[in-house]
Structures are given as C-alpha cells and as structure tokens.
N, C-alpha and C positions, 0 to 999 in steps of 0.2 A: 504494500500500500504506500504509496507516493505520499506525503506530504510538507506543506509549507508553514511559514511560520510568519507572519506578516507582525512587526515589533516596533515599539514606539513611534505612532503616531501621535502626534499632538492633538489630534479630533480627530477619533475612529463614530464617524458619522454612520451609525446603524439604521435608522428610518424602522425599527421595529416598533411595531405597532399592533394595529387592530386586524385580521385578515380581507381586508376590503380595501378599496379607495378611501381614501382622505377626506375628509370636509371640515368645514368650519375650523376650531381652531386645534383641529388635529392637525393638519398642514402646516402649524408652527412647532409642532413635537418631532422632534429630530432625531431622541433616543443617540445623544454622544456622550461618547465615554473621552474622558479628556484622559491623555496617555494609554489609548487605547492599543491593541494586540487582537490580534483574529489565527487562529490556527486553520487550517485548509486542508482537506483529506481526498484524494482520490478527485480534484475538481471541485470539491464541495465543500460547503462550509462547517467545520464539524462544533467550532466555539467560537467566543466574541468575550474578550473582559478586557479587565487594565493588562498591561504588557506582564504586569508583575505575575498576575494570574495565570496568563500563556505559555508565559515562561516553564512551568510549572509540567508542562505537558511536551515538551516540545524536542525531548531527548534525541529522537532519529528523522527533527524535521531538517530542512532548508531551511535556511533564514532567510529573511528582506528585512531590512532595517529602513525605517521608515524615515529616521531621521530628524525626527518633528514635526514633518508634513503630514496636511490634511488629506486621508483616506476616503472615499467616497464611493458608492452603490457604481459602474459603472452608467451613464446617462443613456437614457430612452429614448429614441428620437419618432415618435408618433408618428409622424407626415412628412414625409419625405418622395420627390419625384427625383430615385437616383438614378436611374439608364436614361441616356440620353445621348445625340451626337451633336457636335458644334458648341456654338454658345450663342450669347444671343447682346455680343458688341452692339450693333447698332441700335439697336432697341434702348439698350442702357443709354447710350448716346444722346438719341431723340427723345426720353425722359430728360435728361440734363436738360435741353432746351423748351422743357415745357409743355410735349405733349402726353395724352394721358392713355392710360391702360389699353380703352377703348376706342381713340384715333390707330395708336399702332398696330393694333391686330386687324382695322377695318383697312389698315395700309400694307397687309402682308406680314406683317410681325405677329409678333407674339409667338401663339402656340404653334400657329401651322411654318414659321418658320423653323421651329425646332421640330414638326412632323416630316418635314421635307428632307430633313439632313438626317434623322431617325427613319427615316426608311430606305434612304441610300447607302446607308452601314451596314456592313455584316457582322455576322454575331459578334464577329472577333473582335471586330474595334468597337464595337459597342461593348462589348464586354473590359478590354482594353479600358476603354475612358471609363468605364463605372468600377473596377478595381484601382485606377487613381483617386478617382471621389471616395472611394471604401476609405483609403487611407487617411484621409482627410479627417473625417470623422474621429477615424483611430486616435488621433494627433490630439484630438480633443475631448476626452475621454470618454466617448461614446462605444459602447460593446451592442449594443440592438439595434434596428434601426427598418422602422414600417419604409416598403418601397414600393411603388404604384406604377403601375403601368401607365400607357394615356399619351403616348407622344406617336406613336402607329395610325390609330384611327384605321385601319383594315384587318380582316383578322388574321390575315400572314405575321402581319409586323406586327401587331398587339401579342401576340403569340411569342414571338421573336422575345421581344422585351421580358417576359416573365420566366423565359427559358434563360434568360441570361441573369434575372436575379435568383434562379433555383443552381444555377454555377458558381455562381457567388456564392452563395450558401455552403456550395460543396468545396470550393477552394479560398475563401477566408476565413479569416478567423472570427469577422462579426457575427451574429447572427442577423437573416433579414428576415422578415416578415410581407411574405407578398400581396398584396393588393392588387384588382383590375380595375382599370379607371378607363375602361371604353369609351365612357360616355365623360371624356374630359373636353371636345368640341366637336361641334358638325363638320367633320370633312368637306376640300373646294366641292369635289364632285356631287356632294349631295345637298348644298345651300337652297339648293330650289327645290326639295323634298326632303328635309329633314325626319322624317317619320319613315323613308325611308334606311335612314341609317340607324335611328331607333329601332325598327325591326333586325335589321344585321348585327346590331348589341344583344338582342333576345335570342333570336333565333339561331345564331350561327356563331358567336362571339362565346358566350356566356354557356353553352354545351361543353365547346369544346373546351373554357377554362378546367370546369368543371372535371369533364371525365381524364383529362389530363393529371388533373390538382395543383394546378397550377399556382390559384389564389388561395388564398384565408378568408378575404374580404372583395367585398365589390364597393367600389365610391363612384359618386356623380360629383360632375361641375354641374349643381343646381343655379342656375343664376340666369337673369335675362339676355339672353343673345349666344346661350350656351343650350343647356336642356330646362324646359320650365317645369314647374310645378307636378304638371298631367305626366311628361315626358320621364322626370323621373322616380316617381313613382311608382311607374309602370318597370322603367328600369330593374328597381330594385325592388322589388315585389317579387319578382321571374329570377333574380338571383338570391333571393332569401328560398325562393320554391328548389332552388338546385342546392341548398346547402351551405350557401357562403351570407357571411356575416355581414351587414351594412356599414357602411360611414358614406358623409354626405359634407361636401364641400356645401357650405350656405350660407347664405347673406353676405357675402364678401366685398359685392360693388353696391349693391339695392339690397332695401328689406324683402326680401322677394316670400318669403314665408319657409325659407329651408329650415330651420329650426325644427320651428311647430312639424313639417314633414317628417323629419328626424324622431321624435316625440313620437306622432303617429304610427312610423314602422319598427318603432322599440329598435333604432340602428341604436349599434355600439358610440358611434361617436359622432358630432358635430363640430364642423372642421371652419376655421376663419373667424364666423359671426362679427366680426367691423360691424357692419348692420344691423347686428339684431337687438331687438328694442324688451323693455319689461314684460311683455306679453310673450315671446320668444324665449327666455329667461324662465319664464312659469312654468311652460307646457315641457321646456326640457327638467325642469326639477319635478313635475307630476311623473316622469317618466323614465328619470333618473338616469337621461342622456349625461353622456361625457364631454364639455367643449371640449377641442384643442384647439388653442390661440397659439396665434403666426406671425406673433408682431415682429420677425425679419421681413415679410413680404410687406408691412405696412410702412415699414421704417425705406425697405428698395424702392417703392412704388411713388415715394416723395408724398403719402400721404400721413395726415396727424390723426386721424381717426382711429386711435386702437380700440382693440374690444374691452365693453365694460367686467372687466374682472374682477375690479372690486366688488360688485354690485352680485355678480354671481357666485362668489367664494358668498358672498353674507345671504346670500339663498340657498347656502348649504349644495352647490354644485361641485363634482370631485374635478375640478379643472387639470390642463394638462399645456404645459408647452413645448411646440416643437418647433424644428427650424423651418418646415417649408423650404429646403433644400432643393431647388432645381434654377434654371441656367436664366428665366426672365423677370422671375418677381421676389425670390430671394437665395440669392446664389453664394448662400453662406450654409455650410457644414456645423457652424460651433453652438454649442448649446451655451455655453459661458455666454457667451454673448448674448443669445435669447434672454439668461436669466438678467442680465442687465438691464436691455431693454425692458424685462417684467417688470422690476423692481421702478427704472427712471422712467416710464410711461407709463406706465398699468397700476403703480400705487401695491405692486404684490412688496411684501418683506422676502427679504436673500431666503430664508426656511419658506416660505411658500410656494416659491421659484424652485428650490431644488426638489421639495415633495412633489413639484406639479409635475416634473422631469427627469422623475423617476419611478418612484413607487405608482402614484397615481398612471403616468404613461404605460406603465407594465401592465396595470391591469385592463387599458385599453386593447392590448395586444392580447390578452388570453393567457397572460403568463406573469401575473403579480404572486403566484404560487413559487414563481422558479426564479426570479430575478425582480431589482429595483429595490431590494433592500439586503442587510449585510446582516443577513439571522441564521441561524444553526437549518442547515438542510436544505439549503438556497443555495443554484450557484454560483462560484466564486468569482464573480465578474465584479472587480473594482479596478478606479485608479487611484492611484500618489500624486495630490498638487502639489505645486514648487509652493507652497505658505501655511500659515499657522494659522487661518481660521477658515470657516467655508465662505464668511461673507468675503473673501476677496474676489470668488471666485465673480461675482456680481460688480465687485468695486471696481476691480482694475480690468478692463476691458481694452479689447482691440488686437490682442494675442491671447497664446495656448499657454496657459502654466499647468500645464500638465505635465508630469515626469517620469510618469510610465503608467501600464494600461494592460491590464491582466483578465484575461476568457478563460473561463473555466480553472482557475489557477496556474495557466500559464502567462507570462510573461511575451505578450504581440507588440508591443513597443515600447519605446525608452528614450527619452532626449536625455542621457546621462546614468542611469542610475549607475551607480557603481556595481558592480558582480555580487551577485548572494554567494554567503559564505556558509559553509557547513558548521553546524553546533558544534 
C-alpha cells in the first residue's frame, strides 16, 4: 500500500462539513486546521489533523512538507467550453472598440467563428490545443473540470469534440466531466429553419451521445437569438428521456425566463443568470437548482452586470463558480481569479468563493461524494499555494500561486517544490 504524508501546512483547508451543498452561512465554514497534516493511502485520503497528529502514523509514508503553505481541496471548474480550434483575436479586438456580444456574432464572430475552425480540425489538433488548455488549468490548481461540447453544431463534429474530451480523460491527469451543448447556436445552414436543427439535436444528435456515452449532461444556450424558451425545453426534455442530466445556460444577455425553465425541469444547474431577477431566484430555491456564476465572461464581455449572489446565497441557494473557460467570452482557465472577481464584484467573502468552487461545484458534477473537500475517504486531489492564508488566494490576483497540484495522491505539477523525502 503506497502512501503519502502531506506535513505542515499553515491552513490544511478541509471544507468538511455536512454531506450536501453549502448554503447560507455554511459557505463561510471552512473546517481548517491551522498547522494542519493529511496522511494519503492508496490515492485516498485515509486522515486529516495537526501535523503533530500525522506525524504519528506516518512511519512507511513519503513525505511532502508543506512548508507553511496553504493546502486546498483541488478546485472544480463547473463550466467550462475546453475543445476548441483557433481563438477568437478579433472579436477581442472589436470589443476593445466598442462593439457588443450581439453586433459580432451578427458580423461573423462569435460562436460560429470558432465553429468554423472546430470543424476544420482533426481530432488530433483538436485534441492537441485542448491538452495545452488541460494544463492551464493544472497550473492553477484545478484537478476537475465540467467540459461541453457546442462548437460542431453537426453531428460528425459535435461527436468529434466529446470523443476528444473522453481522450482527455484517458490521457491526463484531470479528471473531465462531459457535457453536450448541441444546442449552443443555430448553424449558417439552418438560420432560415431553425426547428430544423432543433430536430437534428433530438433526433440524430442526442441518440447517438447517448448510446455512445459520451455525455453526463446535456446544456442549452437558452437565450434570445440562440434557442428560446419552446426550443429548449423540448431540447432537454428528449435528453433527460435518454438518460443524461440537465444544465441550462440562462439569462445571460435578456431575462429570457431560463431560470424559472431550469426550476421546471428539476436541471442540475443554472448556468450565467447576469439577468435573472427575484422571481428567477425563487423558483430556482422552490426547486433547489444550483447557479453557476461566470463573472470571467462578465468581467471579458466589458460588461458590469454580474449576477446577484449576494441576494441568492441569503435565499439559501448552494451557489457555484466557475471560469467559463473558452476562447470569446472568457478565455481564462484560473479559478483564483474567478474567486477575486466573486469577492470584488459579487460582495461573496474569500470562504464563500472557495466553498462555491469546490465543494458546492463537486456536487454539481455528481461527485461531492469523491472530491471538493479534504475528508477521510475522498480522493486525494489537492494543491500547495505559494502563502499563509487562503484569502490571498482572492487578494493577490493576476497570476498562479500555486506550487504544486496532486490527482489522486500523485504529484501532476510543480513550479518548485523541492523533492519528497523518505521518513
């Protein structure tokens, strides 16, 4: 039996808690042990005290000496669009000068510029650039990480894309969690029958995820000029009938009523909300929907409208943030930063930020049993920041103080650590 020894940390930030999501002012209970120690067994975590404690057990482990630095649950990244080709320079570009979400994509940008160069990739270099991005993540202490499909829009190339994050899976070390996001826009070819392509997401799209197993979850772009109200409903109604789990991008540009949808089909999560209002807010707490808030795409998009999360932590919603990680509305990997922006936009404290972003994000994925917090029997997915408390990780912003980054009790990255030494 393999095990490690993980030793003086200055905050061994546990997040043990209740067996659920978070709410209220459970998202400020952190459960740290200051001079904390964790022992790790086989991948797994077998204990959690002061170092003094761990000490105590650790006769034929490996050591990691922590150093002083703050230990942490490895970070959850909800929402994430990571296969992709290209990027999307000029778009960023023509925001700088003023124009908005909905000029660029009515000008060629947007989505379908990054559909066009996603279906002129072959798996390899699609694969290729989405194990650069894998790293990215890594770098920042991220070990999970939800990824969607939705830059295809056919179902060669939608197909494509989920076969390349099931390779991911089998050749990194994060773990991802697949999602199909067909219905992320109307294809050129079908602008003038869109109910058209809505049936090629039912009928032809959403089989073949299925008998494959491609996905976990099925998500819509709910929103005006995307799929409406009727449209995705129907969507996701027909992949909840094949077996795969909901989330529902909504409200993002308009209040369009994705919430309250979300609410209705009992989806796992509701994804953006920028728009959504007190009413929206209710029918997801009658229903006990999950937001995820994406204030990087609010903060890329040059807009100041983040979502009310103040107002939904104090209605008792188990909130979640994630990066919205893809190439035109927020083409950032780092969760530190997310929690920044939670804290200097959104009114969250650095503890509600990082419960939102891990523990709570785990159990949007179906796996708050196995990860997002650092408890006996959970595995051992953490990182070592470069500091002595967790709120830096919120304070100091615009780099990774991350110093290494452990999957399963292995050791997947390192800006420095020194070499573990044998007891």
């Amino acid at each position: 039996m393999s095990s490690l020894a993980v030793l003086h940390a200055s905050q061994l930030v546990t997040l043990a808690g209740p067996k659920r999501p978070r709410v209220g002012r459970e998202m400020s209970e952190l459960a740290i042990i200051p001079g904390g120690g964790m022992l790790i067994r086989d991948g797994k975590i077998d204990s959690v005290g002061t170092t003094n404690q761990i000490k105590e057990s650790v006769a034929d482990a490996e050591i990691v000496d922590a150093g002083g630095r703050v230990v942490l649950p490895g970070f959850v990244d909800a929402h994430t669009h990571l296969v992709f080709a290209g990027n999307r320079l000029d778009d960023f570009e023509r925001r700088a000068r003023g124009e908005t979400y909905e000029q660029i994509a009515a000008a060629g940008g947007g989505i379908w510029s990054t559909v066009e160069k996603t279906r002129a990739a072959s798996d390899s270099d699609l694969f290729e650039q989405a194990k650069k991005h894998a790293s990215w993540f890594l770098k920042c202490g991220t070990t999970t990480v939800e990824a969607k499909s939705g830059y295809g829009l056919a179902v060669n190339d939608e197909l494509k894309i989920l076969r390349v994050i099931r390779r991911l899976n089998d050749e990194m070390p994060l773990e991802f969690v697949p999602t199909f996001l067909g219905a992320h826009a109307v294809p050129h070819e079908d602008r003038q029958s869109p109910q058209r392509y809505v049936d090629l997401v039912i009928h032809d799209m959403l089989p073949r995820v299925a008998k494959e197993k491609l996905a976990e979850f099925c998500d819509v772009f709910c929103e005006q000029g995307y799929f409406d109200i009727e449209q995705s409903k129907e969507i996701l109604t027909a992949a909840k009938k094949l077996g795969l789990k909901l989330r529902i991008h909504a409200d993002q540009l308009t209040n369009s009523g994705g919430a309250k949808l979300a609410a209705e089909l009992k989806a796992t999560t509701a994804d953006h909300l920028e728009k959504t209002d007190e009413r929206g807010i209710a029918a997801m707490k009658s229903a006990r929907i999950q937001p995820v808030l994406l204030p990087g795409s609010v903060l890329a998009l040059g807009s100041t409208c983040y979502p009310r999360a103040r107002e939904m932590i104090e209605a008792g919603l188990a909130i979640v943030i994630a990066t919205d990680f893809n190439p035109g509305s927020s083409p950032s990997p780092s969760m530190p930063m997310m929690l920044s922006l939670a804290c200097t936009q959104m009114r969250m404290s650095p503890a509600e930020a990082l419960t939102a972003s891990t523990i709570n994000a785990a159990y949007t994925l179906g796996r708050g049993d196995k990860i997002g917090s650092l408890e006996p029997g959970k595995l051992a997915n953490f990182s070592i920041f470069d500091c002595e408390d967790y709120r830096e990780l919120a304070y100091w912003f615009g780099f990774s103080q991350a110093h290494s980054v452990y999957v399963r009790g292995e050791r997947v990255w390192s800006g420095g650590l020194r070499p573990s030494a044998k007891n």
